[in-house]
N, C-alpha and C positions, 0 to 999 in steps of 0.2 A: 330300525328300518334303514335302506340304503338305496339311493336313486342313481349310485355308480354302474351304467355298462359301458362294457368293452367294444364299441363299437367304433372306436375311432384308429386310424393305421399307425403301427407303434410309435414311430416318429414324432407323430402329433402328439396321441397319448402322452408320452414322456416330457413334450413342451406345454402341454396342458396342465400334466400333475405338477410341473414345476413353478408353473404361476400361481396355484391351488394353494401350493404349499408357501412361497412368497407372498401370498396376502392372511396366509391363516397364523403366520410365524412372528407377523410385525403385532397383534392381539395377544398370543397365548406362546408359552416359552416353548412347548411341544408340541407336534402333531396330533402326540396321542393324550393330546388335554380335549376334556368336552366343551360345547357350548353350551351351558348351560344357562341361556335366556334368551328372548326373544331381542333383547339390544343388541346384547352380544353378536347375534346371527344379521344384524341388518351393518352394522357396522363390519362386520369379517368380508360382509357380499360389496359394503362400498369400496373397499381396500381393493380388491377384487376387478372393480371397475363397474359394475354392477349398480343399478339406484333403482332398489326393490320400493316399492307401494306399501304401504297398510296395507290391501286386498294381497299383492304379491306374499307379503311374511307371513299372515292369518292362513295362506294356504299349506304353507310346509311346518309354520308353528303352531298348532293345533292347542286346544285348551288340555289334549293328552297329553302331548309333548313335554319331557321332563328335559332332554339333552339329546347334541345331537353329535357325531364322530367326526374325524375329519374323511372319513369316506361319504357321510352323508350330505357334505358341503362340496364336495368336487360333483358330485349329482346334480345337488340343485344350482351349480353354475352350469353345467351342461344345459341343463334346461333355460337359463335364463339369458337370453342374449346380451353381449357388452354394448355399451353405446357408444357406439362410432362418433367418432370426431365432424363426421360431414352431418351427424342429427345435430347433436351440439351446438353446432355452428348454427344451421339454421332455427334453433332456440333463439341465440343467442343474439340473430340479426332480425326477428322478430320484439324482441326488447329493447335492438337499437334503432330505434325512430327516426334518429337523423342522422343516422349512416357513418359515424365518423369511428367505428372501431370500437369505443367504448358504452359501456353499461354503470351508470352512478351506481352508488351503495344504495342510496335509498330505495332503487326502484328494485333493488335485489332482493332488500330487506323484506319489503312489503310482501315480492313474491314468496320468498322462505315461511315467512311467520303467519301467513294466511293463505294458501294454499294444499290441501294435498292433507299431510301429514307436516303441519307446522312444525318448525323449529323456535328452539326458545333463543331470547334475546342473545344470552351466553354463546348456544352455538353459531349464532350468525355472526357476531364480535369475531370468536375461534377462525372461523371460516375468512373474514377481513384482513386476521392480521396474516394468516397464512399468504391467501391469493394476493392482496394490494402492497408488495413488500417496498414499493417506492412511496407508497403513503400518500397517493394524489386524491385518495375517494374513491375512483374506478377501477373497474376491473379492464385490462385492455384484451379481450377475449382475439383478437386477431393474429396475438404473438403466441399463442399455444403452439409450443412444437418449433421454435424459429431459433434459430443456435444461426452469430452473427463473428467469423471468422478475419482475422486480417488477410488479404493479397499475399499468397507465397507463404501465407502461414505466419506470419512477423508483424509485431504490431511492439510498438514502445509502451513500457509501462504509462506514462503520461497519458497514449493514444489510446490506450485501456480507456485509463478513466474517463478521456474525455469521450469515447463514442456510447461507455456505457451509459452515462448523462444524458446525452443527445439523446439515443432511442429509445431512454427508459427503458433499459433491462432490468429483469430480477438481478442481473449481477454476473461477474465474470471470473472463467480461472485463468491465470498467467500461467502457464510453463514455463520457467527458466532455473537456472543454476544460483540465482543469485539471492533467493527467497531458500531459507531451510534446507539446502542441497543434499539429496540421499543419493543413492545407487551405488554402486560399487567405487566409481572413480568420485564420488562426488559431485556430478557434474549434473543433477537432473533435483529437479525442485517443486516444488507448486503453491502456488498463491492464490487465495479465493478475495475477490473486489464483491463489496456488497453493492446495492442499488445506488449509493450515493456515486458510485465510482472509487471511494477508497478502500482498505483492507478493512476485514474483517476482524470488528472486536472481539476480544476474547469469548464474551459471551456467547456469542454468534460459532465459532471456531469450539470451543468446549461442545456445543451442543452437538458440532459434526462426529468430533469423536466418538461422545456417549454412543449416535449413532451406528456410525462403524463399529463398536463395538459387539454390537448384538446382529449384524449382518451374516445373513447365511449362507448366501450364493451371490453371481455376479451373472450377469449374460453378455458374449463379445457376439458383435454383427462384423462377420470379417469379410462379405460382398459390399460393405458400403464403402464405395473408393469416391471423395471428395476432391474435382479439381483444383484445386489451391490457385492455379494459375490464372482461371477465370473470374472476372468481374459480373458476377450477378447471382441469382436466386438458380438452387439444384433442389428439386425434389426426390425424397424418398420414401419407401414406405417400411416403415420399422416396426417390428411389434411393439404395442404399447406408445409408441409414438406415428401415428397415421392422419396425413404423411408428415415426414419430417423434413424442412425445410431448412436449409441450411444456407447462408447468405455469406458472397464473399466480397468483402467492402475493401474500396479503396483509404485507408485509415490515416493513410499522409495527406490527403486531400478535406476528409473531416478537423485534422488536427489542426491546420493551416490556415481552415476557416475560422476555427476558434482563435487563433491566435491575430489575424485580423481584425478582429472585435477588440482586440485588447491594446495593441499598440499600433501604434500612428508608421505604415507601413510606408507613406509618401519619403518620412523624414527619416525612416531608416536604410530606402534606397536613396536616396542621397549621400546619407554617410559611405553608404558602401560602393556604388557606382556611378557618384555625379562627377564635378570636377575638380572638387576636394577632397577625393574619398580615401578612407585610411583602407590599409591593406591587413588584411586578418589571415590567421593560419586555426584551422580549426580540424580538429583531431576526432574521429567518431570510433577510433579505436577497434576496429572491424565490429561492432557492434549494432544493433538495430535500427541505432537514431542517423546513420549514414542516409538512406534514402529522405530523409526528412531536411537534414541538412542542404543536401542536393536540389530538391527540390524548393526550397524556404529562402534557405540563403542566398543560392545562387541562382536560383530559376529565375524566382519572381521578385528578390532582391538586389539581383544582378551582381552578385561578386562573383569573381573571375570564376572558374570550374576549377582551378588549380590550388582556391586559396580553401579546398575540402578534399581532404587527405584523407585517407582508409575507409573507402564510404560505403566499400561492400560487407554486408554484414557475413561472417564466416561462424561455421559451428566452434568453431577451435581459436576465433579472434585472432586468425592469423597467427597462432605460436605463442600472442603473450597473454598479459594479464589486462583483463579491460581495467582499471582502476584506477582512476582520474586524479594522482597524487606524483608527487615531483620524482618518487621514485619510478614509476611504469608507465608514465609519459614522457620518460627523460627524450624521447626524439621532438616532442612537440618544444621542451625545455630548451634543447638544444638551436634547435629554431630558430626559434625566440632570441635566443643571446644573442643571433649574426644581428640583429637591429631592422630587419628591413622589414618587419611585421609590428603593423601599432597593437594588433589586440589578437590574442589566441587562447583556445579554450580545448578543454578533452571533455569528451563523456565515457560514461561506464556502460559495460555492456546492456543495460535495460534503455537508457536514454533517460534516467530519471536523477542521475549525478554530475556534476560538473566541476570544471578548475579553471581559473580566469587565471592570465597572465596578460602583464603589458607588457610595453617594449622592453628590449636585453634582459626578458624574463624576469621580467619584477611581480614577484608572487601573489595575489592578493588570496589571503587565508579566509577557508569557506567562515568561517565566524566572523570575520569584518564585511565579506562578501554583503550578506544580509543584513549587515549595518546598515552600510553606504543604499544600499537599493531602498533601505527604509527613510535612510535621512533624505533621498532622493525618488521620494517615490509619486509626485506630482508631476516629473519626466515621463510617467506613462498614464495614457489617457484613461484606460479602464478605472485605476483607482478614481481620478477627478470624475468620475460619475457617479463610483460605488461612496467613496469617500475611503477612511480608516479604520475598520473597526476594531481590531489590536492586535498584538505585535507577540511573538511567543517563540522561544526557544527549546532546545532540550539542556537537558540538567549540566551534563557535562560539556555544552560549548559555553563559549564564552561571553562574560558580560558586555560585551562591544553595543551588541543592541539595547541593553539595558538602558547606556549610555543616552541611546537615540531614543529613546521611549522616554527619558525620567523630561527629557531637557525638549521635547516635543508635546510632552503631557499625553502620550497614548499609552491607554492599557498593557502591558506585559506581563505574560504567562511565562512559566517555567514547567515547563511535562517533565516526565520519563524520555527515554530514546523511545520511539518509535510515531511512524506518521501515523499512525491512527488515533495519538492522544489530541494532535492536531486538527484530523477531521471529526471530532466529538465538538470542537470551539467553532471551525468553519458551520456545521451544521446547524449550530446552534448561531449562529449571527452573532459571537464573537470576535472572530480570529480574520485576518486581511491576510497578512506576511507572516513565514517563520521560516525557520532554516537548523539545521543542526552539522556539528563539527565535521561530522563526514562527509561533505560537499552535497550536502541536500539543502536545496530551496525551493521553496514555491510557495502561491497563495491559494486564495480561495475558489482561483477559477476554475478547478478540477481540485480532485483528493487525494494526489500525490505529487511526490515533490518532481519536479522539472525542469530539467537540462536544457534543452534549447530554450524552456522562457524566461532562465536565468539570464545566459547570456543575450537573450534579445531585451531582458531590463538593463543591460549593463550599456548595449549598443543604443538603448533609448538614453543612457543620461550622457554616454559619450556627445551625442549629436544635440544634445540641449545644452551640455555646458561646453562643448570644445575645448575640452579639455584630454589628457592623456589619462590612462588609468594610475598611471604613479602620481601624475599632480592630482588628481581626482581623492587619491586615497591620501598622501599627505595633508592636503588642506582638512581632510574629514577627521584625521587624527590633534591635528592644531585647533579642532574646533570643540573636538567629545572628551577626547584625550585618545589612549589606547590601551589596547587590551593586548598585551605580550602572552600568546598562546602555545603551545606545544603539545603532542600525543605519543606515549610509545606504547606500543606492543610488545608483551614478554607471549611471543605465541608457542604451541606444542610442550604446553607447561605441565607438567606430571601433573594428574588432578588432583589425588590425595593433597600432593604439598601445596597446590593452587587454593584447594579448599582449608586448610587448616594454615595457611598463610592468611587470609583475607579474616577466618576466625578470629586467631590469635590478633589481628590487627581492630577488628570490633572490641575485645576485647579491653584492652591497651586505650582505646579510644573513650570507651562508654565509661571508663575511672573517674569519678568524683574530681579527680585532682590532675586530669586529661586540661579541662578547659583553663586559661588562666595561664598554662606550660609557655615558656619562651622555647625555642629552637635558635639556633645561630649557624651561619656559614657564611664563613669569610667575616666581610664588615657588615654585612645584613644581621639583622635581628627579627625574628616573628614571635609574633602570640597567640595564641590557640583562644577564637574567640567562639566558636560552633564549632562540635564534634556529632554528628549524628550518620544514620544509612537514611536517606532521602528517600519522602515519603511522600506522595500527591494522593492529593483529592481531587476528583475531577468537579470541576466549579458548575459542569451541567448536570450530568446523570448521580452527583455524590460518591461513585465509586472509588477506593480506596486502593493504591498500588504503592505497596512497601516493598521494601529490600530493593533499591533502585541503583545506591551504590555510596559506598563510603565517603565523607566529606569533610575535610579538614578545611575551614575559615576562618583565617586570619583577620587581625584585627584593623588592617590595610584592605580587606576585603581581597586580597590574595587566599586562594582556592587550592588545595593539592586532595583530585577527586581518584580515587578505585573503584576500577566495577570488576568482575569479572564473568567470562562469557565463555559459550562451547565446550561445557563439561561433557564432550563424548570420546571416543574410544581412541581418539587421535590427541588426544588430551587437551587443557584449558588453556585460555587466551586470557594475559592479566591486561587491564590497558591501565593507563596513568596517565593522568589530566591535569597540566598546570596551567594556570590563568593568574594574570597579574598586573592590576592596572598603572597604570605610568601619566602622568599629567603634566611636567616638565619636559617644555619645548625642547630644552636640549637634551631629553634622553628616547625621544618619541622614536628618533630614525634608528636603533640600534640592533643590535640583532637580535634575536628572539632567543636561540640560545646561548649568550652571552647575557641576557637578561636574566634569564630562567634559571641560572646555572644554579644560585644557591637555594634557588626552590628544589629544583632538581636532587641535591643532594640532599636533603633537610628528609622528602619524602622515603629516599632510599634507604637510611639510615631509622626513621621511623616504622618503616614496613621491614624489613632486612630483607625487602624483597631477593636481590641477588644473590643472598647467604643462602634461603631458606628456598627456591627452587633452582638457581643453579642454572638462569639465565642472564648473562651478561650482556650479548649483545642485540638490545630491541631493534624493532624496528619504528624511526621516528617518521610518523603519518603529516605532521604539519610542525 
């Protein structure tokens, strides 16, 4: 049988069959597969848009009925009208009794399982965890179709998380170059935030793939032109999405409110504009967090307009490299040295990285960074109401906080790189503070890490202790001890020899007679007291992430850590991690690589890294 006519004008026809075929393709691998049951047919028709009756299926699934084609399913959508968004709705605001947007589970439950053609408990659970991805109980039936934009199109990683938070989104995508960057030049990226407001676990991200994988078509609406420039609500009407509402929010004004909630905003315009106020050089590197800065700092903090440099965010960051390290901030570095700036700071082009400096550019290393804000972290009010609930780093920074944890008695985590092992603890009501060696900090008040509320923790303990960042970080090293850190990069490393380098170095490692080895350079002496590739368990969900990155621990609790990273077509990036605690007041103030040196050479000799890919000269990160 077939219920297919030709009565519609080709145009349509061809956006009709193409929908036909999008809902019948996501069920059955082919077109020309049958339906061969009456489940089958009610579920192809909800895909479809369609929500057939018992009486509606009995009528085209007949007790004859053995199978049906896919020309016989584009007929009975003909026939069956979709249901509009505007019926829907008015469903849905006869369920909501006292008008606030939302519909509980339960009362949804009730209507599924005893109405109509009941659903069993299974599917209504199914249907839960789909619709309620923020996990509140309710369905917020009023956001169907509502896509929530930044001003100008720009919004800060940080401003992600915190607006997805605030409205309770399903979740957000980032555009930027600085997440997985594909395209030809490299320069174009994408990032998916789930409802928490952080990135997307693997789990979550695996599933999209699978997805994408078996996608057959795509549809572009190329008349819908969204003002960017306007502040408010645009309606459209989209197929499949009727109407589609698109909202263009002011996201520096959201962010700034959050950050009000958090720090004591009287005490930090004081610092910055009363009549003791120190003078700051802050660096937004033409990147996003520029209008935030502008507005935070200086608006409604009142530091001068001049002490926020490169505030316009450009596609091209102005010619250089956003990347908040003493190499490609060297103008903010420079600065710094003349003396007439107490505290200056860079971010990276998302707004979610930072680099503190005090006066004549006295560095403070993002792994002490996160120390000091920890031993110091009752200088900002949000904690004294949350209180502490523990402290976590990633693998290869350094034990500085550890220091601050053991001698505090708060909990300390140790992840993998990346901030999503972090928001696994924050969601879990573990995690307060953590930070990682690559100028990432942030807490629990959003689920990525953040640049200006780094430096507006640092500008909270300046204004509590009046003290300078260099006296601030000396006394914290004469109290914990220190952690003498360093990074290089062996980048654009042939990958074969990057990969059969790092082998050949497991190998050498995982020897019986590895652990227990001395090394020697110069008058230093070490011993191999852990050789493993760092492996985590995650303390909430149980899941298990190995191969994280080579670890050689000494019996001084000195670290010489390998990862390596970027095995694509531009070839791999080796990095090398030395960490080295120092407790001896007289060796605290020295240099880092003067310190490091016979770590330094200990590792390059054990790895032959320089022999064996034929990079000499890295590049040193901190």
């Amino acid at each position: 049988m077939s219920y297919l006519e030709s009565s519609q004008a080709p145009v349509e026809e061809e956006a009709f069959y193409l929908q036909c075929r999008a809902a019948y393709l996501q069920i059955f691998r082919s077109s020309l597969t049958n339906i061969t049951s009456k489940q089958e047919l009610c579920r192809v028709l909800q895909l479809a848009g369609r929500n057939p009756s018992e009486a509606t299926l009995d009528k085209y699934w007949t007790p004859e009925t053995t199978d049906m084609n896919f020309d016989d399913f584009c007929g009975i959508l003909k026939c069956e009208r979709k249901a509009e968004k505007n019926e829907l709705m008015r469903v849905f605001k006869k369920l909501d009794t006292n008008g606030d947007g939302y519909i509980s589970h339960s009362k949804v439950e009730k209507l599924l399982t005893t109405g109509g053609d009941p659903m069993t408990p299974e599917e209504v659970k199914t249907i839960f965890s789909l619709s309620d991805i923020n996990k509140d109980g309710k369905f917020n039936y009023k956001e169907i179709g509502h896509l929530v934009i930044g001003h100008d199109g720009i919004m800060s990683t940080p401003a992600v998380s915190c607006v997805i938070r605030k409205i309770k989104a399903v979740g957000g995508i980032i555009l930027t170059a600085s997440h997985n960057p594909g395209g030809p030049n490299g320069d174009f990226g994408i990032k998916y935030n789930i409802s928490t407001g952080g990135p997307a676990p693997e789990g979550i991200t695996n599933k999209i793939f699978e997805i994408s994988k078996g996608l057959q078509e795509y549809h572009i609406c190329p008349d819908l032109k969204v003002d960017l420039s306007k502040i408010g609500k645009q309606t459209f009407d989209v197929d499949n999405f009727k109407p589609l509402t698109v909202e263009i929010v002011d996201s520096v004004a959201a962010y700034a409110e959050m950050l009000r909630g958090i720090f004591d905003f009287a005490a930090l315009k004081e610092l910055l504009s009363g009549a003791n106020h120190i003078n700051v050089r802050l660096d937004a590197m033409h990147g996003v967090v520029g209008p935030y800065v502008k507005k935070i700092v200086c608006e409604e903090l009142g530091s001068p307009a001049n002490s926020a440099v490169n505030c316009v965010p450009k596609e091209d960051f102005g010619g250089h490299h956003p990347d908040p390290n003493l190499t490609y901030a060297a103008d903010l570095v420079n600065a710094m040295k003349g003396g007439e700036y107490d505290f200056g700071a860079a971010f990276d082009g998302d707004g979610d990285r930072n680099m503190v400096l005090g006066k004549h550019g006295f560095f403070v290393n993002p792994s002490d960074s996160v120390a000091v804000i920890a031993a110091n972290i009752t200088s900002i009010p949000y904690f004294q109401k949350t209180g502490v609930k523990g402290l976590a780093r990633s693998m290869p920074t350094s034990g500085a906080l550890d220091n601050v944890a053991k001698a505090l008695q708060m909990q300390l985590y140790e992840t993998p790189t990346g901030w999503k092992f972090f928001g696994n603890l924050m969601d879990a009501g573990k995690l307060s503070l953590c930070g990682e060696e690559s100028f990432g900090t942030g807490s629990d008040h959003i689920r990525e890490k953040d640049g200006l509320w780094a430096v507006l923790a640092w500008l909270s303990i300046l204004a509590n202790r009046k003290q300078s960042v260099e006296d601030i970080m000396k006394d914290h090293w004469q109290k914990f001890g220190r952690n003498f850190f360093t990074r290089y990069d062996y980048e654009e490393v042939e990958s074969e020899a990057a990969n059969k380098m790092i082998k050949d170095l497991e190998t050498a490692m995982f020897d019986p007679s590895f652990v227990g080895k001395t090394f020697s350079s110069g008058a230093k002496t070490y011993e191999v007291a852990v050789a493993d590739n760092f492996s985590y368990t995650d303390p909430v969900d149980g899941s298990v992430s190995k191969n994280q990155g080579l670890r050689i621990i000494f019996s001084d609790g000195s670290r010489i850590i390998f990862r390596l990273s970027g095995t694509g077509s531009a070839g791999a990036t080796i990095r090398l991690y030395i960490d080295s605690y120092e407790k001896d007041p007289q060796k605290i103030y020295q240099d880092p690589q003067v310190m490091l040196a016979p770590l330094v050479d200990i590792a390059l000799k054990v790895s032959q890294l320089q022999e064996r890919t034929g990079r000499t000269g890295p590049t040193v990160i901190t």
